[in-house]
C-alpha positions as CSV (number, residue, x, y, z in Angstrom):
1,X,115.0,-129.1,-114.9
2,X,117.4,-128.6,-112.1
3,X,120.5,-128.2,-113.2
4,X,122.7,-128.8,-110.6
5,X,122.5,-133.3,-111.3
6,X,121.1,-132.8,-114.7
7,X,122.4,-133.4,-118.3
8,X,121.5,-131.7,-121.8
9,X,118.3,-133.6,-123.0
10,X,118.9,-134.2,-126.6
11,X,115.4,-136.5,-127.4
12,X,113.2,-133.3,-126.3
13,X,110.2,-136.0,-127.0
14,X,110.6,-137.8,-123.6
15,X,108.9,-134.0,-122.5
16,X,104.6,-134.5,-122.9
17,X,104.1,-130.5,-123.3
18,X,104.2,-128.7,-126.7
19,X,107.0,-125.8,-125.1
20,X,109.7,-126.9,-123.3
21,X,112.5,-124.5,-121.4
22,X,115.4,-125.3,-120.4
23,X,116.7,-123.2,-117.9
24,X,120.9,-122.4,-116.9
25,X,121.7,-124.5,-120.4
26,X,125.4,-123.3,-119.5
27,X,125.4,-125.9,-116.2
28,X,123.9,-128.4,-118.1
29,X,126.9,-128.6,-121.0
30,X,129.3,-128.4,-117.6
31,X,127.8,-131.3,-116.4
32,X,128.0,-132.9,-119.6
33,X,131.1,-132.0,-120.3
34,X,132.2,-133.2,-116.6
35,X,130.9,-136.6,-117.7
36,X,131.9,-136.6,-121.3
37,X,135.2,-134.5,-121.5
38,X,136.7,-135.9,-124.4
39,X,133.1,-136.7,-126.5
40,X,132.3,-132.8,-126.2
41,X,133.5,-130.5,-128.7
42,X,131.2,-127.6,-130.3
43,X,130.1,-130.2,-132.9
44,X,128.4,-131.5,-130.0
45,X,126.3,-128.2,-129.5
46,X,125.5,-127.9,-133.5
47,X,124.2,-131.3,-133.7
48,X,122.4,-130.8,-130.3
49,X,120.7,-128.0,-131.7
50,X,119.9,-129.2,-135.4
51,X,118.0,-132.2,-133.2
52,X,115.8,-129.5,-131.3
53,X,115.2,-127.5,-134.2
54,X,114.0,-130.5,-136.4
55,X,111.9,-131.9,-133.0
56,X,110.7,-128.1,-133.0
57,X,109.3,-128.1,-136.3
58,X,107.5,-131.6,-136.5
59,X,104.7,-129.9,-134.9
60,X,104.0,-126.0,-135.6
61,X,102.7,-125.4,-131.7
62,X,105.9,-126.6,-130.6
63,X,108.6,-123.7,-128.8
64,X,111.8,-124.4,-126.7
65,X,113.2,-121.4,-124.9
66,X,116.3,-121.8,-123.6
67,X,117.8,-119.7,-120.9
68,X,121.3,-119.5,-120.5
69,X,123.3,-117.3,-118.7
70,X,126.5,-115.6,-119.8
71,X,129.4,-116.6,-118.1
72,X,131.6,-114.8,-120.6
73,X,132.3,-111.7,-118.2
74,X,134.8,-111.5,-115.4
75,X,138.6,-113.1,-115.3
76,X,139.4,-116.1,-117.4
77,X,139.1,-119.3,-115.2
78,X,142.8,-121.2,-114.2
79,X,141.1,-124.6,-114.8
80,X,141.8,-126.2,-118.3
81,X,138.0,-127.8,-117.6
82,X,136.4,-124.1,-117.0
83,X,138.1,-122.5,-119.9
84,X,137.0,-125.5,-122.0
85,X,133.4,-124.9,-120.6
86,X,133.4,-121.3,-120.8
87,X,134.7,-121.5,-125.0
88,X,131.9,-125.1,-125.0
89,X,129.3,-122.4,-124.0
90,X,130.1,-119.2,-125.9
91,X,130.0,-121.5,-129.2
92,X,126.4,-122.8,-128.3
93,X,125.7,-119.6,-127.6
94,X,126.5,-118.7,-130.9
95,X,125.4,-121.4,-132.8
96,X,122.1,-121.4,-131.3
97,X,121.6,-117.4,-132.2
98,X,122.3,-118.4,-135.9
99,X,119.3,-120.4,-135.6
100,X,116.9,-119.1,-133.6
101,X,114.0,-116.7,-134.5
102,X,114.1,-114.8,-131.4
103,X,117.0,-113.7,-129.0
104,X,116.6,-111.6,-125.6
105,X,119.3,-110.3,-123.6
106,X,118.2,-109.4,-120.2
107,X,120.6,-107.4,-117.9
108,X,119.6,-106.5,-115.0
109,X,115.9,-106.8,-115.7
110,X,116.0,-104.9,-118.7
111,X,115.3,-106.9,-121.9
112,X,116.5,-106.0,-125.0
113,X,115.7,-108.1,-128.0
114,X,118.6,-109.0,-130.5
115,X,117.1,-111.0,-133.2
């Protein structure tokens, strides 16, 4: 998916392949959230990722991976929309370690696996 025009596919069955990865999740909840600034709230991430993890398990060879990168680091953003996305992001982030079965953190090439 390109990220840049894209938004956060919540009906991952409209995809015809069994794994599906979503790459730079973090610009696809700004875009959202650019569209939908009041309808976005970390509910929004729970529910987004309760629907992925019940399309996930309807069929056992099914896997999303979902790459996101942190945007955590560095000075906190002067925009009231950037903070919102930068706190909107560190929640998913979050939310969607809590459920996952595997978590890799890759800095600077090197992977470490978390969970």
């Amino acid at each position: 998916m390109d990220a840049s025009k894209d938004s956060v596919p919540q009906d991952l069955s409209q995809f015809k392949s069994n794994i599906v990865v979503l790459a730079a999740i973090e610009r696809l909840l700004l875009n959202k959230l650019k569209t939908n600034h009041t309808d976005i709230d970390r509910d929004y991430g729970k529910v987004l990722i309760k629907q992925w993890a019940e399309w996930e398990k309807e069929i056992p060879e099914r896997q999303l991976i979902i790459i996101g990168n942190d945007i955590s680091k560095g000075i906190v953003p002067m925009s009231g929309l950037e903070r919102t996305w930068r706190d909107l992001t560190g929640w998913f982030y979050q939310d969607l370690v809590a459920v996952s079965n595997r978590v890799d953190y890759i800095w600077y090439g090197i992977a470490k696996q978390l969970k």
